[in-house]
Backbone as JSON, one array per atom type, in Angstrom:
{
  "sequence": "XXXXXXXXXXXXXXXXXXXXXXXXXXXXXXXXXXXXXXXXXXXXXXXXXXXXXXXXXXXXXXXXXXXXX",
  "N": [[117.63, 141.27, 126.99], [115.65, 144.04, 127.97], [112.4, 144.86, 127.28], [110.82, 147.58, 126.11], [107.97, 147.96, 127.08], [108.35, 146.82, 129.58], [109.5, 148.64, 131.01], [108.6, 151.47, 130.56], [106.03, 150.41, 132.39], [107.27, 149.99, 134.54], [108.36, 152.17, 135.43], [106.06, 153.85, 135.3], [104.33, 152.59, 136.87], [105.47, 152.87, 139.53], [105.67, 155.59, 139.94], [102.61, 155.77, 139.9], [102.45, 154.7, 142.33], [103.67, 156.66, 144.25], [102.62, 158.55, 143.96], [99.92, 157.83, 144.63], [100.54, 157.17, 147.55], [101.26, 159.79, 148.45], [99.19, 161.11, 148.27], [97.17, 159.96, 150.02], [98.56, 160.49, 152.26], [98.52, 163.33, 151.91], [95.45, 163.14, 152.62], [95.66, 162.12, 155.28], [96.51, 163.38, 157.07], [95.07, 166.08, 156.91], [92.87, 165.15, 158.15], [94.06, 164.46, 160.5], [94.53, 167.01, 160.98], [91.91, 168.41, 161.7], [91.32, 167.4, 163.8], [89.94, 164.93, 163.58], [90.81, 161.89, 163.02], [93.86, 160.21, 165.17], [97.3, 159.98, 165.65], [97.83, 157.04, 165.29], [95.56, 156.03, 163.83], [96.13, 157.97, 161.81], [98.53, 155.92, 160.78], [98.03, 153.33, 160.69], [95.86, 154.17, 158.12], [97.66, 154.65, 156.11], [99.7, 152.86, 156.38], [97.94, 150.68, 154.8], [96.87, 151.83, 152.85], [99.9, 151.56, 151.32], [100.35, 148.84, 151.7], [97.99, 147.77, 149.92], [98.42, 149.34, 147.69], [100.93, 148.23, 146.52], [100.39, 145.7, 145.07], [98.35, 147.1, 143.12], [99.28, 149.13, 141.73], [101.53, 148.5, 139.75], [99.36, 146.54, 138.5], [97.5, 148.49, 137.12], [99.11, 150.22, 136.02], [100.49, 148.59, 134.09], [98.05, 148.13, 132.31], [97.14, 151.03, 131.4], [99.29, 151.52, 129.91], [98.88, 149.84, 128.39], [96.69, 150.02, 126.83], [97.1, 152.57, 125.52], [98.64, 152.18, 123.63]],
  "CA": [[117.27, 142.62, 126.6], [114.59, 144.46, 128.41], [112.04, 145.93, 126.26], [110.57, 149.26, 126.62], [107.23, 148.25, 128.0], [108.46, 146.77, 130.52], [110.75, 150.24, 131.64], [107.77, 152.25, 130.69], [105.77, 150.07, 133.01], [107.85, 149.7, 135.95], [108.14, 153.63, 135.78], [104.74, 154.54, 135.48], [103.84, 152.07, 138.3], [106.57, 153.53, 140.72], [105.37, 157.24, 140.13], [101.58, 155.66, 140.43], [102.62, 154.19, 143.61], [104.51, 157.53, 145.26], [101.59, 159.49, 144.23], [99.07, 156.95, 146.02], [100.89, 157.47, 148.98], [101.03, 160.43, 149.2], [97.65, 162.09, 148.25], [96.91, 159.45, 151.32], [99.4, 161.1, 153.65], [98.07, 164.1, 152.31], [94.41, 163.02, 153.2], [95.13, 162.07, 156.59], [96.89, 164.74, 157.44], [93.63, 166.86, 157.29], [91.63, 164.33, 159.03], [94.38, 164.57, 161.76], [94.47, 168.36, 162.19], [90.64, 168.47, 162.08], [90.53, 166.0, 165.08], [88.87, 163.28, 163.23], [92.01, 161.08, 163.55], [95.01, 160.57, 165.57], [98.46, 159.25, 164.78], [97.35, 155.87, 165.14], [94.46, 155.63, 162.91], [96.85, 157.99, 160.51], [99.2, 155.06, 160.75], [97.32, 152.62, 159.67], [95.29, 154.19, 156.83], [99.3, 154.95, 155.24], [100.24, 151.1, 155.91], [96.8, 150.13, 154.53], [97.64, 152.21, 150.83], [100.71, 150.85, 151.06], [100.01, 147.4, 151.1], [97.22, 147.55, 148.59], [98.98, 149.56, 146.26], [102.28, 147.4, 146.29], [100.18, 144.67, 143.8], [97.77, 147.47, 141.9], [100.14, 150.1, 140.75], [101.93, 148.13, 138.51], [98.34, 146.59, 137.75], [97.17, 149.58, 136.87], [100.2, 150.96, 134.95], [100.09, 147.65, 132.33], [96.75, 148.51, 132.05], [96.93, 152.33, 130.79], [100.26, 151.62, 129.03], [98.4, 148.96, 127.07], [95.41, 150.65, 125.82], [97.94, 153.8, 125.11], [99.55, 151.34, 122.42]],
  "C": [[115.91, 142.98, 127.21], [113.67, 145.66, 127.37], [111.56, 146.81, 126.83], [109.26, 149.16, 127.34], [107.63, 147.82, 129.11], [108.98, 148.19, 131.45], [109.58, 151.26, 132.16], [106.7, 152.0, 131.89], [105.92, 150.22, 134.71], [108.23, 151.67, 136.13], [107.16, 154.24, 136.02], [104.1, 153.84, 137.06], [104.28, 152.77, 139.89], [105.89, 155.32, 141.0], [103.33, 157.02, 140.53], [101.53, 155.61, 142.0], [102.99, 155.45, 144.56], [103.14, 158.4, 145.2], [100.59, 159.23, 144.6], [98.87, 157.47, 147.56], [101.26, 159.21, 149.41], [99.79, 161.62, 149.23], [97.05, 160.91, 149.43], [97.44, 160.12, 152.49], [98.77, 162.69, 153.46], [96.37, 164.19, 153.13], [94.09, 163.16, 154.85], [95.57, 163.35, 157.23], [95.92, 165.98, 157.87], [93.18, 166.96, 157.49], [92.7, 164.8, 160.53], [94.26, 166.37, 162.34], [93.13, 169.35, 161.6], [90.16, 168.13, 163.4], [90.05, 165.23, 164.57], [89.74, 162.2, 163.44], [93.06, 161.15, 164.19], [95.54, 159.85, 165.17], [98.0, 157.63, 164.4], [96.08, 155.13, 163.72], [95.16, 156.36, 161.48], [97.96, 157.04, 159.96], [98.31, 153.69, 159.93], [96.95, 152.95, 158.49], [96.97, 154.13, 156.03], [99.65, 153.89, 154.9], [99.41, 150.57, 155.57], [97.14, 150.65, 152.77], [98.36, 151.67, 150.58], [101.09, 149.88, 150.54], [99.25, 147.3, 150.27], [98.05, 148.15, 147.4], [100.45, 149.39, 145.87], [101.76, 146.5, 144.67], [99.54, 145.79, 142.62], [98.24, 148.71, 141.45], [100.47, 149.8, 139.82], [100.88, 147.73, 137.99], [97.86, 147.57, 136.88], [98.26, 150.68, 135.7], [100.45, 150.2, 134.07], [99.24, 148.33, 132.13], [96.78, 150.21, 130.65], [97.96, 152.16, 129.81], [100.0, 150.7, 127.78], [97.66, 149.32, 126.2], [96.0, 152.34, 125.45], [98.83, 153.37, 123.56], [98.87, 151.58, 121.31]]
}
């Protein structure tokens, strides 16, 4: 039986995680059509959020869902 924090968890993490990525995609985005970056450097920063916030989303979503208890 899966209990509910876990659900609540693994949901909140997932919607942390999409909205990570993309207030990043929106960031670069603004750097790129400034000129301050091109695709390349917007490539990276994207697979750079990515990978960090693979482990601290769900960190981060125990976290709030615990002290919400």
């Amino acid at each position: 039986m899966v209990r509910p924090l876990t659900l609540g968890t693994l949901g909140l993490g997932a919607t942390l995680y999409v909205a990570g990525l993309s207030a990043v995609l929106a960031w670069v985005s603004g750097l790129r059509r400034r000129g301050v970056a091109d695709g390349t450097a917007a490539r990276d920063w994207y697979l750079l959020a990515a990978g960090v916030g693979v482990p601290v989303a769900p960190l981060l979503a125990f976290t709030l869902i615990s002290a919400l208890r």
